[in-house]
N, C-alpha and C positions, 0 to 999 in steps of 0.2 A: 928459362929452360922449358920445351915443350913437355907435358905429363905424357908416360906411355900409358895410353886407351890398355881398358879391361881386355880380359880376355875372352873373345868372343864364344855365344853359344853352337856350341859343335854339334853337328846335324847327323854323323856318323864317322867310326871310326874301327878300326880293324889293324894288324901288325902293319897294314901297305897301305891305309890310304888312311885321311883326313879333312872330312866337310864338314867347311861353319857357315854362320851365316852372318857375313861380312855388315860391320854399323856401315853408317854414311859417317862420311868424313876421315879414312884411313883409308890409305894407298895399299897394294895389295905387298909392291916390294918397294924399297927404300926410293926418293926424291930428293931433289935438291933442298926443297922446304920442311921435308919431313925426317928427313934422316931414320935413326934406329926405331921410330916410331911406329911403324909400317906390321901391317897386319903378319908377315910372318915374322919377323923379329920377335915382337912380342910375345906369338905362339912359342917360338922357339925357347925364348926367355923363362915362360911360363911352365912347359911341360917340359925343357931342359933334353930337347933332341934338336935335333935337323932337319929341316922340311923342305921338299924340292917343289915349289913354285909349278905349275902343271898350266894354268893361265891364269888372264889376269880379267878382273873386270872396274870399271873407272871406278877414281875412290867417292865421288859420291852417289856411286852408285850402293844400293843395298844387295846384301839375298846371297848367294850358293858361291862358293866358291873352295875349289876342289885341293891339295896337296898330297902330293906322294911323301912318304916315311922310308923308301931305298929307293937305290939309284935304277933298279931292275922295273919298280913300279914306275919311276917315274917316266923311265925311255918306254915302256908301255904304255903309257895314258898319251905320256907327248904323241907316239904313234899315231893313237886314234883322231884326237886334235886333229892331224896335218891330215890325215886320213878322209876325215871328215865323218865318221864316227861318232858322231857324238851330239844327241838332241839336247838344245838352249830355247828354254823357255822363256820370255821376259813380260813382267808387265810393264806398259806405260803411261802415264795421261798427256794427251796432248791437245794444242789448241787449232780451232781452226776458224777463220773467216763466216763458212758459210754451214748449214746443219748438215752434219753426215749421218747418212742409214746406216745399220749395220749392215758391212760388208767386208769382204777379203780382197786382200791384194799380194800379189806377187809380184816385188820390187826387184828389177835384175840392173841397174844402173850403176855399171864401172864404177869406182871409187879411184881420188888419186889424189896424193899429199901435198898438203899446203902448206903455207908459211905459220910459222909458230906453233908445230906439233898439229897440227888441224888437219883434217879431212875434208875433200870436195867432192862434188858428182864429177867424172870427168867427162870429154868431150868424147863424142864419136869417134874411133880409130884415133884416140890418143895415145903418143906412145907413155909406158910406163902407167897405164892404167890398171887396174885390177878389177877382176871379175869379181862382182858381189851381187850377194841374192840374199832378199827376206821377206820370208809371207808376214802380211802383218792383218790381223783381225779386228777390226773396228767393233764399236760396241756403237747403238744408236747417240747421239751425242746429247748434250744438257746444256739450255743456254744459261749461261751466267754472268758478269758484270764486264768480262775479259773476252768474252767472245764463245764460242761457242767448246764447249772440255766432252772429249770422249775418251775410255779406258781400249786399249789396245793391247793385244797379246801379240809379239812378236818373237818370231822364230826366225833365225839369224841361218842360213843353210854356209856363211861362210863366216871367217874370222876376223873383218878387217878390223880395225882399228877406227872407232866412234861411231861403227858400219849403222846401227840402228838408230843411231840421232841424226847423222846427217838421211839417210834413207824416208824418215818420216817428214823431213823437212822439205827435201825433193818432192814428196808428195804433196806437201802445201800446209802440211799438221807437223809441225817443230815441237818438241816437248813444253808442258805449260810452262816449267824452271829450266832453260840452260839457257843461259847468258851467251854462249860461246856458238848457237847453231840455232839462234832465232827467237830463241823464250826468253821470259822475265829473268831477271838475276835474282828474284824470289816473289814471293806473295803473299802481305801481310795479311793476319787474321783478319777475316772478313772482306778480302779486296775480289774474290769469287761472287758475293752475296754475304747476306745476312747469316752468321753463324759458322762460315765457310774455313776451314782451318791454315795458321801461317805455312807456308811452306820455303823452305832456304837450302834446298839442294836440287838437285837432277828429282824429275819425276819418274825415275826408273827403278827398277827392283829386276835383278835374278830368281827370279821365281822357281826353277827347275832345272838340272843336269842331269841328264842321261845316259850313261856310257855302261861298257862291259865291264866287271872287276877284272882288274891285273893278272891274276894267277888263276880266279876258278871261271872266270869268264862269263860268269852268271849276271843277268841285269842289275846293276845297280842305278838303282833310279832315286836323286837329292831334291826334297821341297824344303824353300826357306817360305814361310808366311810372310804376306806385306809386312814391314816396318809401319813402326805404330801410326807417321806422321801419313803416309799413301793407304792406309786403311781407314783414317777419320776423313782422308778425302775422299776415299771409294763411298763409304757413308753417306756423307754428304751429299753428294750427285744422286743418289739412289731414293734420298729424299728429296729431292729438288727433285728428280726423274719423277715419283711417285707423286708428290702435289702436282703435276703440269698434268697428268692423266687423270686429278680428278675432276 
């Protein structure tokens, strides 16, 4: 029988809403693999109310993730969602081919669903494509033993679904871990370089949500900190970065 995961650290909380900051490795709502296991369940379990699901972010992905506590809060938050309302900060590490400067991009490349739950770029004037957009901010990159790893801040302006893994992959920089959109299926200690840390999830984190409060409409603005294992990698490169300039 699967153990139900602790309960995660809550990042804010008030009678209408509820932010924590989601581990890796739990789904935000029930799976066929995971069943009652799943990041609201447990909450639910835990603090012994009802939580309405607001959106969701992949389960190995880390960082912010938002619920409403009534049904009033929650068709208000879904509102801004659809709206588009609502600033998503993410960080990522990604790999790539060749050395990248720091720079910006604004990715507007349709998205459109594939086989086995998966996202694709789709084609020009495809039907059934969807509009998607994400600025993504490069950091100068660090070579390492995998090829060349830059930390990227990406801002998502729409909702699809895996919209910022496949989008970074279309640019030619696939996350350094996802199996399923171009990256390793993980990376043992030291497979970066000397000292470099394991990693066995998505290289992604929810770093920040931004939206109005439900009823006084006032900014509520959500930071979760990297997760412990994307911060000994942030680390890392910063010393890698740091020996290469002297």
């Amino acid at each position: 029988m699967r153990e139900h995961p602790r309960e995660p650290r809550v990042l804010f909380e008030d009678d209408c809403v509820l932010a924590v900051d989601k581990p890796a490795g739990v789904s935000v709502v029930p799976t066929r693999d995971e069943g009652e296991g799943c990041l609201r369940i447990t909450l639910e379990r835990a603090r012994r109310e009802s939580l309405w699901v607001v959106h969701r972010i992949d389960r190995d992905t880390t960082g912010v993730v938002l619920f409403a506590r009534n049904k009033d809060a929650h068709r208000t938050l879904s509102m801004a969602f659809e709206r588009r309302l609502v600033e998503k900060r993410y960080v990522a590490f990604v790999r790539s081919e060749a050395k990248l400067e720091a720079s910006e991009h604004r990715i507007t490349r349709a998205l459109h669903s594939a086989r086995k739950s998966k996202m694709r770029p789709a084609v020009d004037g495809e039907d059934g494509a969807l509009p998607s957009e994400t600025i993504a901010v490069f950091s100068e990159s660090v070579h390492t033993n995998v090829g060349w790893v830059s930390r990227v801040e990406a801002r998502p302006l729409t909702g699809r679904q895996h919209q910022i893994r496949v989008h970074l992959r279309w640019l030619g920089s696939p996350l350094l871990v996802d199996a399923l959109y171009g990256g390793a299926p993980e990376r043992h200690h030291g497979a970066l370089g000397e000292g470099s840390p394991a990693l066995d999830r998505l290289t992604l984190h929810a770093a920040s949500l931004s939206v109005a409060h439900p009823t006084s409409g006032t900014p509520l603005k959500l930071e979760a900190p990297l997760a412990a294992d994307l911060a000994a990698l942030a680390a890392w490169l910063e010393r890698v970065r740091d020996a290469d300039r002297r």
